[in-house]
C-alpha positions as CSV (number, residue, x, y, z in Angstrom):
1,X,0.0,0.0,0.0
2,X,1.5,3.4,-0.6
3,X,0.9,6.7,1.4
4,X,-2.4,8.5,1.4
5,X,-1.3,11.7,3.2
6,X,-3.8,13.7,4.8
7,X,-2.3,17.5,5.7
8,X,-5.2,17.9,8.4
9,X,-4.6,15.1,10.5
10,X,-1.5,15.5,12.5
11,X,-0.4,13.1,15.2
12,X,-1.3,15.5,18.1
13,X,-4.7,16.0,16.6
14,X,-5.2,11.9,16.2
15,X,-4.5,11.2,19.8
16,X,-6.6,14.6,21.2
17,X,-10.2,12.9,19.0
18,X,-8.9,9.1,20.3
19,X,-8.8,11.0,24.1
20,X,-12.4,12.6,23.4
21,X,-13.8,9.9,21.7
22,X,-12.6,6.6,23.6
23,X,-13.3,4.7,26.9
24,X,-11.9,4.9,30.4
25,X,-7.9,5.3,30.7
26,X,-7.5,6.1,26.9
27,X,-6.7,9.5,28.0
28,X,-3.8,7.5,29.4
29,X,-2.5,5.3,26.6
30,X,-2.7,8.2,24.0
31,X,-0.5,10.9,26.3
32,X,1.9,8.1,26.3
33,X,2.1,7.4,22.6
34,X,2.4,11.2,22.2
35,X,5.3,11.2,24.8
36,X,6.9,8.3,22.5
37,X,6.6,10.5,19.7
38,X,8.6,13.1,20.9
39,X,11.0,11.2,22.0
40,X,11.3,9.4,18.1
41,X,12.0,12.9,17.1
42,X,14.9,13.1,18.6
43,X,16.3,9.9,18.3
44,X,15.8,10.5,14.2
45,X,17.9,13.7,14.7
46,X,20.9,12.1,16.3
47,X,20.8,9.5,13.8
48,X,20.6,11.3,10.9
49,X,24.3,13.2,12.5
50,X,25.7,10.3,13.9
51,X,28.5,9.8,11.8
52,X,29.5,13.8,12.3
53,X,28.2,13.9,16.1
54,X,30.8,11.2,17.3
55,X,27.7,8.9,17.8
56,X,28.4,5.5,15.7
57,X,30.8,2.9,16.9
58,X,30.3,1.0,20.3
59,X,30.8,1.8,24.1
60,X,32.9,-0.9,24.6
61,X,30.3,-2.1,27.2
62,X,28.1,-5.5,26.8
63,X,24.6,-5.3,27.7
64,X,22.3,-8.0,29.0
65,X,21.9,-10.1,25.9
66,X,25.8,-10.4,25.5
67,X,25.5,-7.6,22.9
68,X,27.9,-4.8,22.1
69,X,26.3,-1.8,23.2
70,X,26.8,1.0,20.3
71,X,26.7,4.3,21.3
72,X,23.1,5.2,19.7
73,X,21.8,2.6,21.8
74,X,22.7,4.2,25.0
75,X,21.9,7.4,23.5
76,X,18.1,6.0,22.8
77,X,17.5,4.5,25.8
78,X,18.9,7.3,28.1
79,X,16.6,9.5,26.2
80,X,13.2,7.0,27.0
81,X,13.9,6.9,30.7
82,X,15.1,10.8,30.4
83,X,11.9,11.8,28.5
84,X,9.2,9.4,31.0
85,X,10.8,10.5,34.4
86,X,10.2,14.0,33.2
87,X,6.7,13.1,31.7
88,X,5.9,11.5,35.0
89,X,3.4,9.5,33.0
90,X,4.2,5.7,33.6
91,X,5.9,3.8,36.7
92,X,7.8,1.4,34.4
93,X,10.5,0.7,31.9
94,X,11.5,-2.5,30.8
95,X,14.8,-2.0,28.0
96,X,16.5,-4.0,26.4
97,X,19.8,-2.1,26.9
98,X,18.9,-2.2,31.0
99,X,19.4,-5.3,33.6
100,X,16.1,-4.7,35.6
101,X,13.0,-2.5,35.3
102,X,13.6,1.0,36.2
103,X,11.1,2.2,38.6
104,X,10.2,6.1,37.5
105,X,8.7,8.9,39.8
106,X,4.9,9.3,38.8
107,X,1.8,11.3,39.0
108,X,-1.2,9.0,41.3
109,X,-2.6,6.8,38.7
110,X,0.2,6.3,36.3
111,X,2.2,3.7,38.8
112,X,0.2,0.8,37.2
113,X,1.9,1.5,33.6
114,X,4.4,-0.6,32.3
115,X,6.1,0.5,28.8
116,X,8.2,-2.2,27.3
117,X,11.4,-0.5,24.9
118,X,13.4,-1.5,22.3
119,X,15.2,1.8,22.1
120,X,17.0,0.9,19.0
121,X,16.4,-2.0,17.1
122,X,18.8,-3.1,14.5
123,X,21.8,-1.1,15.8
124,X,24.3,-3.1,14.5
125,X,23.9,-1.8,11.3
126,X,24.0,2.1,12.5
127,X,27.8,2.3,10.9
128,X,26.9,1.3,7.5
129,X,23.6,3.4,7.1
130,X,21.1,1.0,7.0
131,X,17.3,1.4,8.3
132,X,17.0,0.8,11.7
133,X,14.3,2.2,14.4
134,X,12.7,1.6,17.9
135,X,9.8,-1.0,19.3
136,X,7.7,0.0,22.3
137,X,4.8,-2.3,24.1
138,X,2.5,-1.1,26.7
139,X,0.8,-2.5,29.4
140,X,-2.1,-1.7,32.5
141,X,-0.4,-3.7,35.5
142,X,-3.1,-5.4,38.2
143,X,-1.5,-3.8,41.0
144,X,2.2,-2.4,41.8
145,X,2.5,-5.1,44.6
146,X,5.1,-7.6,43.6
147,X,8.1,-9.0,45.1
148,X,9.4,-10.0,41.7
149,X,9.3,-8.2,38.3
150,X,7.9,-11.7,37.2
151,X,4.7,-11.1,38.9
152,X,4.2,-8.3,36.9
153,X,4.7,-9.4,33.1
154,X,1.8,-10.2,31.5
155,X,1.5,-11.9,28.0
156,X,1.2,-9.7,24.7
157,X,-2.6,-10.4,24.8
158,X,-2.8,-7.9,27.3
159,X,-1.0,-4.7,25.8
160,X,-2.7,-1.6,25.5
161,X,-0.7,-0.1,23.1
162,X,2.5,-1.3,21.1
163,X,4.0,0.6,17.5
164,X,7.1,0.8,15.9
165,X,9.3,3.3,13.8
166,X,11.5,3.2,11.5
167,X,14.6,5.6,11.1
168,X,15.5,5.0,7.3
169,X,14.7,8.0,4.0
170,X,11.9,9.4,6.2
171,X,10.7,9.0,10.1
172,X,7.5,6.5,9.9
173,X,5.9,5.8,13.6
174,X,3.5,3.0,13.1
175,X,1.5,2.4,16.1
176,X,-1.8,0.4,17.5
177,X,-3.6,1.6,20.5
178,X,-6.7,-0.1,22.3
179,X,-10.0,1.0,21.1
180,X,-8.1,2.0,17.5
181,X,-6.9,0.5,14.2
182,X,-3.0,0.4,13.4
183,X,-2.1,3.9,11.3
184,X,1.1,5.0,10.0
185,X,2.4,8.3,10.8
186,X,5.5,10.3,8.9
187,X,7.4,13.2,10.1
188,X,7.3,16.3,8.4
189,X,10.7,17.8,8.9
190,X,9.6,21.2,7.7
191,X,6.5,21.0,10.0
192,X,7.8,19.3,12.4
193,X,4.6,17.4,12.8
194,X,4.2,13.7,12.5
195,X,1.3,13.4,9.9
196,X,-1.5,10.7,8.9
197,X,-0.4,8.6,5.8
198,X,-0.9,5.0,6.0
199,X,-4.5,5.0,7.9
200,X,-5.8,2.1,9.0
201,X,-3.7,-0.8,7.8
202,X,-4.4,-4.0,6.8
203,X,-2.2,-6.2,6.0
204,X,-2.8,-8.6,2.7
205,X,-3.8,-11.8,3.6
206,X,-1.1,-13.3,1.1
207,X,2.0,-12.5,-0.5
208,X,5.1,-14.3,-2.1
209,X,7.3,-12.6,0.1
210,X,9.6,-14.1,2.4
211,X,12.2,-12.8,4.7
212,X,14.4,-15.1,7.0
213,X,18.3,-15.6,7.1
214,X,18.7,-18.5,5.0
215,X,22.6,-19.3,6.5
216,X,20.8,-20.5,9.6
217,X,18.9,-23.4,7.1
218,X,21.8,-26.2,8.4
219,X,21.0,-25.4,11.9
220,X,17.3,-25.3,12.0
221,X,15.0,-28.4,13.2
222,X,13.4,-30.4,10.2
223,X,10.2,-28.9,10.3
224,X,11.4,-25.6,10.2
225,X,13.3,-26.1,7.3
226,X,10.1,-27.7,5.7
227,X,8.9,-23.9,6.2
228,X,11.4,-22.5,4.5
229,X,11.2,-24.9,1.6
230,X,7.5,-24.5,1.4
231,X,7.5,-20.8,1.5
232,X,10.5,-21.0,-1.2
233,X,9.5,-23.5,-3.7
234,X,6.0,-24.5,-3.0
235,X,4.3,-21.4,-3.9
236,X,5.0,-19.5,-7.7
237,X,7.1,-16.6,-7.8
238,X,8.3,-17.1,-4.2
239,X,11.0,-14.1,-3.6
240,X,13.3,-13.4,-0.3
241,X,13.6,-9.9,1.4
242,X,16.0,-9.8,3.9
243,X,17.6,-6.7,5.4
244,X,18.5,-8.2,9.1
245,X,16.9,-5.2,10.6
246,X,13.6,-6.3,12.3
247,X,11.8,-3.0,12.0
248,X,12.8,-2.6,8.5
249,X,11.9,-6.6,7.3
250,X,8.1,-6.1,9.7
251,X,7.3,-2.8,8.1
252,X,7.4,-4.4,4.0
253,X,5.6,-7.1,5.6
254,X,2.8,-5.4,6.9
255,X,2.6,-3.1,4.1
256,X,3.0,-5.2,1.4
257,X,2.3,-8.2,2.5
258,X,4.2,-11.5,3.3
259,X,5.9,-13.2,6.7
260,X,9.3,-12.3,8.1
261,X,10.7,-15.6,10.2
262,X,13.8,-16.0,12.7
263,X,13.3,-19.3,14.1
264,X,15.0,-21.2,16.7
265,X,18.3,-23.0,15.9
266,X,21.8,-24.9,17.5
267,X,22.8,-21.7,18.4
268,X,19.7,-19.8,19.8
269,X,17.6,-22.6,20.8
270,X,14.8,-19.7,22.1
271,X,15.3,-17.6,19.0
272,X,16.9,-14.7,19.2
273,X,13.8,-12.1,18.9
274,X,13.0,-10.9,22.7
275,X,9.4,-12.0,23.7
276,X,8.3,-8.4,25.8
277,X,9.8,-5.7,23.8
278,X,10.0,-6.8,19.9
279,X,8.0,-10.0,19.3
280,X,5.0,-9.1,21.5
281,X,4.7,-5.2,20.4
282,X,4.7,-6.7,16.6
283,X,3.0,-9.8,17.4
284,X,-0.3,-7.5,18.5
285,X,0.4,-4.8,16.0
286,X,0.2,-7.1,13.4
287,X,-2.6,-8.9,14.6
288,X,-4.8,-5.8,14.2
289,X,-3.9,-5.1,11.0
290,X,-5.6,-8.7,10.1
291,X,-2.0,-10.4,10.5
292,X,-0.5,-13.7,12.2
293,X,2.1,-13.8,14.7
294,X,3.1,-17.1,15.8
295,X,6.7,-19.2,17.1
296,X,5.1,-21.9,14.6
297,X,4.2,-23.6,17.2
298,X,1.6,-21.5,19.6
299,X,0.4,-17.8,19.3
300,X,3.2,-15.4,20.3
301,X,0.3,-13.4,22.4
302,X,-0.7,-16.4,24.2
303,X,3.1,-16.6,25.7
304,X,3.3,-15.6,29.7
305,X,6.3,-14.4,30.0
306,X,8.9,-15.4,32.8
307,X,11.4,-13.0,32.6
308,X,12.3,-9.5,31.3
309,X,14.6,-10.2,28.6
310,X,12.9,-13.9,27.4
311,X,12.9,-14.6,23.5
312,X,10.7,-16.6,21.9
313,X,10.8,-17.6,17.8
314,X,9.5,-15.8,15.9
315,X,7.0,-15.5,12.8
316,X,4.6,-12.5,11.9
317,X,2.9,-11.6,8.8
318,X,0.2,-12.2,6.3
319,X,-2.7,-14.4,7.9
320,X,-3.0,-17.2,5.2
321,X,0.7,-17.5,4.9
322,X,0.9,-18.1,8.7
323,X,-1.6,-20.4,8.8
324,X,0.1,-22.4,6.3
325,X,3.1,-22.6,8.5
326,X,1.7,-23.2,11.6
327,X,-0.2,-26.2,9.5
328,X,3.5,-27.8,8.3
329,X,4.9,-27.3,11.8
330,X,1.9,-29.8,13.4
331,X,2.3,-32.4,10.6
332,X,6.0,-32.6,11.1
333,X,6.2,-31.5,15.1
């Protein structure tokens, strides 16, 4: 699907008619996803200077998942707890560049709100200039009364909110909140607006598209490489995408059509796509949009999580095309 700009709908103006318009606490989810704009704004500002700003390269630090952490990273994620504690908004922030949830100072009423980050997904590729961007999930917590962060995560069924953007030729901030469809937002840099182009998405139901990182093939279980022979030979004018940046493979999937896979294998028996901050987010997004989201063996949003930083495998995209893989995997389970 390509844009279908509207100059009168702005993002500020979107969230101010969902606030007026929506249930109970909406008022809450939509000040949040307006705080997550603002802070996307200036994420796409130091990445469009990083190379001249000193900001591309790594810390020399390792973060929780064993990764390298680059210095955009820490830049992003500094600037979502920076941006929150100031906004006073939420009481939570789970990261993926953090250890443990970060507890924030908050107004009464906003301690029972969780927001899940990926402050910048796909940073490994920041040096050579490839699209990358940020995930965010959110969440209405029971209670704040838990002796263990465990207690508290909830499975992706029960987000309240969840988007995406992507950092690439122009600033796109996708996003899904309760009560809404999923609508695609660009910044105007002249403006400095975000503005209404891709309203209510739907993703096709089918598409010849495929995007997966076919080196893994000799380390994947046997059904999963069934999959990937299915969804390469068994369907006319198959073709692979693959860019290796999750935001950037999602976002042609949901537009266009077609499933983006990273599977389990030798070396990541879980996967390597975390469960509370990418694969969740997504999972729901693109379940709104008339999508799939599964590990090809039970529905990503049916997965209780058990820690902070879990992964799961992962599969999202075009309904019938998911179906046909979660089919293969229980005939050859």
């Amino acid at each position: 699907m390509g844009p279908v700009i509207s100059d009168n709908i702005t993002l500020e103006n979107y969230l101010a008619d969902a606030e007026n318009a929506s249930p109970e606490n909406q008022s809450q989810i939509a000040q949040v996803v307006g705080v997550v704009g603002k802070i996307l704004k200036r994420i796409y500002k130091s990445v469009q200077r990083a190379s001249l700003a000193g900001l591309t390269g790594d810390t020399g630090a390792i973060n929780i998942q064993g990764e390298e952490v680059q210095k955009l990273d820490e830049f992003a994620n500094q600037t979502f707890v920076d941006v929150f504690k100031q906004a006073g908004i939420i009481g939570y922030i789970i990261s993926e560049e953090m250890n443990e949830v970060v507890r924030l100072d908050c107004r009464e009423g906003s301690e029972n709100y969780l927001l899940t980050v990926d402050p910048l997904d796909g940073s490994s590729n920041i040096d050579v200039n490839v699209t990358i961007g940020s995930i965010f999930g959110l969440y209405k917590l029971d209670n704040t009364d838990w002796s263990d962060i465990r207690e508290a995560l909830q499975p992706g069924n029960k987000l309240i909110a969840s988007g995406y953007s992507l950092y690439g030729s122009a600033l796109d901030f996708v996003f899904w909140m309760r009560g809404s469809t999923v609508n695609g937002f660009v910044y105007d840099i002249d403006g400095g607006e975000f503005i209404l182009a891709y309203p209510d998405i739907k993703i096709p139901t089918e598409s010849r598209i495929y995007s997966v990182n076919a080196a893994n093939y000799e380390f994947w279980d046997k059904p999963t490489q069934k999959v990937v022979d299915y969804l390469r030979t068994g369907r006319k004018e198959s073709t692979t995408r693959y860019v290796g940046s999750l935001v950037a493979d999602f976002h042609r999937s949901l537009l266009k059509g077609g499933v983006y896979l990273y599977p389990a294998h030798d070396g990541a028996p879980c996967g390597k796509i975390r469960l509370l901050y990418e694969a969740a987010p997504l999972a729901k997004l693109i379940t709104e949009a008339g999508g799939g989201a599964t590990t090809g063996r039970e529905k990503i949003l049916d997965i209780a999580p058990t820690a902070p930083h879990q992964r799961c495998p992962t599969i999202l995209g075009s309904a019938k095309v998911v179906a046909e893989i979660e089919r293969i995997y229980r005939e050859n389970n």
